[in-house]
C-alpha positions as CSV (number, residue, x, y, z in Angstrom):
1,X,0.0,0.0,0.0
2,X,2.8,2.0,0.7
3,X,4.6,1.4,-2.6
4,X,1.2,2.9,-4.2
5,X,0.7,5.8,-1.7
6,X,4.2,7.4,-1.9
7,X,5.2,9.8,-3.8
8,X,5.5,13.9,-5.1
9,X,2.1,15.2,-5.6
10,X,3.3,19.5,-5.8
11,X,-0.5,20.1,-5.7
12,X,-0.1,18.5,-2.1
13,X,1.8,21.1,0.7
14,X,2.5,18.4,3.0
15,X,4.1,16.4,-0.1
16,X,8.1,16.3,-0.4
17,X,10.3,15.3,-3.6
18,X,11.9,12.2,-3.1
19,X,13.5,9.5,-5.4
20,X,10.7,6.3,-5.7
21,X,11.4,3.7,-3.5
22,X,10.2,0.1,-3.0
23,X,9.2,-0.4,0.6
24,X,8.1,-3.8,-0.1
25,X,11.8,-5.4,-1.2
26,X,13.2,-2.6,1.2
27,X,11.6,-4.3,4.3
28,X,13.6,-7.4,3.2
29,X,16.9,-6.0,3.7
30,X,19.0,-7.4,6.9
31,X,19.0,-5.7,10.1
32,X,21.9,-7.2,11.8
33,X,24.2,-3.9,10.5
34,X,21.6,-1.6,12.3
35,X,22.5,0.6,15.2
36,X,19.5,0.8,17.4
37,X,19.1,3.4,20.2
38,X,16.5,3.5,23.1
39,X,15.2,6.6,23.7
40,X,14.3,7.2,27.7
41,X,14.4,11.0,28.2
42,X,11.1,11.2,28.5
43,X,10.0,8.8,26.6
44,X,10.4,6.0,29.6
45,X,8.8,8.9,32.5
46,X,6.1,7.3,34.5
47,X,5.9,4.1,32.2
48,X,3.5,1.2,33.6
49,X,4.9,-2.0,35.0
50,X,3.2,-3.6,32.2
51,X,4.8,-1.7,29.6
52,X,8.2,-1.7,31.0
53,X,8.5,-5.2,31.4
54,X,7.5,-5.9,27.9
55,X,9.5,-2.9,25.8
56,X,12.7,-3.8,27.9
57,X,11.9,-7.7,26.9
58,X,11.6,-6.2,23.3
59,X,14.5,-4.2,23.2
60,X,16.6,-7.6,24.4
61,X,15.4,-9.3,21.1
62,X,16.5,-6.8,19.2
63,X,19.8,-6.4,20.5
64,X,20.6,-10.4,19.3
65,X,19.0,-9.3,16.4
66,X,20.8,-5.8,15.4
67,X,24.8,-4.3,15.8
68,X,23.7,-3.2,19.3
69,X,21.8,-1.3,21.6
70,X,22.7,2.3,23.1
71,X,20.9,4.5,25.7
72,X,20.4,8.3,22.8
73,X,19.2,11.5,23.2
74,X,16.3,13.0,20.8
75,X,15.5,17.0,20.8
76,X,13.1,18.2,23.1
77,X,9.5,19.4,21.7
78,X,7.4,20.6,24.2
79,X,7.9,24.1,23.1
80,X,6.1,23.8,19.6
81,X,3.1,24.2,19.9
82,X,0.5,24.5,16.6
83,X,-3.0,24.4,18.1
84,X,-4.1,27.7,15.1
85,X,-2.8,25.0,12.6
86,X,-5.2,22.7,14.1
87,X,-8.2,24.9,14.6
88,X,-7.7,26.1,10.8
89,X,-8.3,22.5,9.8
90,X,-11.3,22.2,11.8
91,X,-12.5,25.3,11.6
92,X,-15.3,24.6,8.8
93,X,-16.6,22.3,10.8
94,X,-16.4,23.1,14.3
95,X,-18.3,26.4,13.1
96,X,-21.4,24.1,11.5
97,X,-21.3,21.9,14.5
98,X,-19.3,22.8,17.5
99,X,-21.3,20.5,19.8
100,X,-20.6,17.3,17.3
101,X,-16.7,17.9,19.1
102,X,-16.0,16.3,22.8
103,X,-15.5,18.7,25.5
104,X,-11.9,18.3,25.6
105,X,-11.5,19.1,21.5
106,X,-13.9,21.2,21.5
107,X,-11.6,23.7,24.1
108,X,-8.4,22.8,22.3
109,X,-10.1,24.1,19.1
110,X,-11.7,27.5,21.0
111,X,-7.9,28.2,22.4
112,X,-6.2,27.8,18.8
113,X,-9.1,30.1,17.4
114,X,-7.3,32.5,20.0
115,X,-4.0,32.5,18.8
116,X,-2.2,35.9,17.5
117,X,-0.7,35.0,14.0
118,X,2.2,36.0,15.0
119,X,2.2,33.1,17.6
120,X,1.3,30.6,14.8
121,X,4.4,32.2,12.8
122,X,6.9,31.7,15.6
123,X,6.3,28.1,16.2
124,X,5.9,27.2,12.8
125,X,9.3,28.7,13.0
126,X,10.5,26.3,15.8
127,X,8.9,23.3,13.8
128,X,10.6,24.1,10.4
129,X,13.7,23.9,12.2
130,X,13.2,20.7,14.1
131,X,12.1,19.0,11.0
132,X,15.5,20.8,9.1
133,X,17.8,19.6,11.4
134,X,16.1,16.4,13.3
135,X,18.6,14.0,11.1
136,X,21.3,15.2,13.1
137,X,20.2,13.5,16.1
138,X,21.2,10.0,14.2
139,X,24.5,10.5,14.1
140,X,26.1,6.9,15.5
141,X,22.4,5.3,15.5
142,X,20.6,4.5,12.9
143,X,17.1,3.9,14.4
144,X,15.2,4.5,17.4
145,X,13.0,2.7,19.7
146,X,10.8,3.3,22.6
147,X,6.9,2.7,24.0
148,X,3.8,3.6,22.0
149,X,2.5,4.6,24.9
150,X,3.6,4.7,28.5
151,X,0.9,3.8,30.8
152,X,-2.2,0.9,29.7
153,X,-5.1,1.4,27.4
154,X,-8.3,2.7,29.4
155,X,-11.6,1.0,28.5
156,X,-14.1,2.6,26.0
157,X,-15.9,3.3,29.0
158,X,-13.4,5.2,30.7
159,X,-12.7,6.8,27.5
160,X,-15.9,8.0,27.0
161,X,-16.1,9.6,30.4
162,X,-12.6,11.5,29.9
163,X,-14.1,12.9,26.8
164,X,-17.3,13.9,28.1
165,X,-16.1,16.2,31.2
166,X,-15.1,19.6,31.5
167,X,-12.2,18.9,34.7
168,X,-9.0,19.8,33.5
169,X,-7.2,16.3,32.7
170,X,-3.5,14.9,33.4
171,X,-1.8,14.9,29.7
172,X,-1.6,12.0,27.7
173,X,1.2,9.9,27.8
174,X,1.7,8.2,24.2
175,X,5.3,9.3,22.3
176,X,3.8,9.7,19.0
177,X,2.9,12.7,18.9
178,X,6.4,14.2,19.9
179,X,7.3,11.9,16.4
180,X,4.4,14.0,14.2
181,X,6.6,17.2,15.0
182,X,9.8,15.7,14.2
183,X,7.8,14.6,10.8
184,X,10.3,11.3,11.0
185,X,8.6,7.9,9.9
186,X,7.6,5.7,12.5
187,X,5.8,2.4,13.2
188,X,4.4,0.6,16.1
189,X,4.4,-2.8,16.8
190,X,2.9,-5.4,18.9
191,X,5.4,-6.2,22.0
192,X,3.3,-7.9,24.5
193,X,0.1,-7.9,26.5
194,X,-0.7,-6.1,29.9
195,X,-1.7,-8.5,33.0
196,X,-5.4,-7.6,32.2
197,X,-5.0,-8.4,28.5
198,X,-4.6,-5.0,27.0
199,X,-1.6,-4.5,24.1
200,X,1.6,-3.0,24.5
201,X,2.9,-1.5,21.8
202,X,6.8,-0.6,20.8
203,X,7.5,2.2,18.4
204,X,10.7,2.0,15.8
205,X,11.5,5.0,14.4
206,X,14.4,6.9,11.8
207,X,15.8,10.1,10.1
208,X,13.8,11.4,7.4
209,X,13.5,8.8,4.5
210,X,14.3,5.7,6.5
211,X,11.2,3.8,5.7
212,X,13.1,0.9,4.7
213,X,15.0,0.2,7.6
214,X,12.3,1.1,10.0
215,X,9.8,-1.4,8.2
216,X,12.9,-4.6,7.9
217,X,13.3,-4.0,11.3
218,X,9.8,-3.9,12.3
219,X,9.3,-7.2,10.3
220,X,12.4,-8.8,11.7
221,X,11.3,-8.2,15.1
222,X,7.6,-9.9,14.1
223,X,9.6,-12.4,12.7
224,X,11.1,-13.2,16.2
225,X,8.4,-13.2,18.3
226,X,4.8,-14.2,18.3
227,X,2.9,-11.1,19.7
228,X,1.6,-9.9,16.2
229,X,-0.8,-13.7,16.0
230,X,-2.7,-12.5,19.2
231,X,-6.2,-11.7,18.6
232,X,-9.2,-10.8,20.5
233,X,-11.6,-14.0,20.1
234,X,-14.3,-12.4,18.3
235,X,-17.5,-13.7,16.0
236,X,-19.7,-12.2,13.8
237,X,-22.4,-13.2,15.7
238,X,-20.9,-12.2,19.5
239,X,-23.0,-9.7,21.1
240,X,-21.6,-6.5,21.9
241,X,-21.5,-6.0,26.1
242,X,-22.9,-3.2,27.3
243,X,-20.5,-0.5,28.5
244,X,-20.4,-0.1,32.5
245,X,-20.0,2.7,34.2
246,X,-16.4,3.0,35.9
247,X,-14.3,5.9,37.7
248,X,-11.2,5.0,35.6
């Protein structure tokens, strides 16, 4: 799918020039020449046991599988900021229908409608340079890996609930969206299963253009394990449980 998506569309903003690969032979390629760094600072802050366990189990299959394993450094993020990018994208709808939005988006949306443009301006500033010079952090690595997400799934229950109040809420703590501002390829992967049965998730990512080698090694690490074959035992016919109410 890949192979057919890719490509230079100039009508397309978000779309960048780059020779045609094939992702499909590319995923083939060996891994044991790869240099693979694990990125804690702060991608491993206040991780679950759960998750722990499993991504540290993770990153010992890769090291037998890869040149080695080394403890790296990525740039920080947390001052870019682009909620006006994100209110201009839903602003055609969120006027229509600003109800239609959960609480929660609905206020993100209201702040970024806020914003000065000369706030937008100066953190698409920031971002243009992160994404400029992010390939520098790969110096004597060639790929990165880390949780999906640091603490467990909620329920759809819980989820629900979250998104239907108005009481400020902890942030989030998935990495990926630390990897959307870098504007690096990425992938996550099954790595194991929580005590209650919920995934766990390990991401792999690279510099710019590295969809190659961050697909072979996500297909060499499937290779090694068994994770990926785990499914929920559903049937067409199973009923669907009714949610119930939790404090989660």
């Amino acid at each position: 799918m890949l192979n057919v998506l890719a490509g230079y569309d100039r009508l397309d903003i978000a779309s960048v020039e780059h020779a045609k690969e094939d992702y499909v032979a590319a995923m083939k390629q060996p891994v044991s020449g790869l240099r693979i760094g694990v990125a804690r600072t702060p991608f491993f802050d206040l991780l679950d046991g759960d998750v722990a366990k499993a991504v540290e189990d993770a990153i010992g299959v890769l090291a037998k599988l890869t040149r080695g394993i080394k403890d790296v450094t990525l740039p920080p993020t947390r001052e870019i900021s682009l909620q006006g990018e994100s209110f201009a994208y839903h602003e055609e709808f969120y006027s229509r229908g600003p109800a239609r939005y959960m609480i929660p988006t609905r206020n993100a949306l209201k702040n970024g409608s806020a914003l000065k443009a000369s706030d937008y301006i100066r953190a698409r500033w920031k971002l243009d340079l992160m994404r400029r010079t992010i390939d520098d952090a790969f110096q004597d690595f060639d790929l990165v890996v880390l949780p999906t997400r640091r603490r467990t799934p909620r329920t759809i229950d819980a989820s629900i609930k979250r998104e239907e109040s108005d009481k400020p809420r902890n942030p989030e703590l998935e990495n990926t969206g630390q990897f959307n501002i870098y504007g690096i390829p990425a992938i996550s992967v099954p790595c194991g299963f929580t005590s209650t049965g919920l995934p766990i998730g390990l991401m792999i990512s690279g510099p710019r253009f590295s969809e190659g080698k961050v697909l072979a090694l996500a297909h060499a690490y499937e290779r090694a394990t068994e994770w990926h074959k785990r499914k929920p035992p559903l049937k067409a016919d199973m009923p669907v449980p009714a949610l119930a109410p939790t404090e989660g």
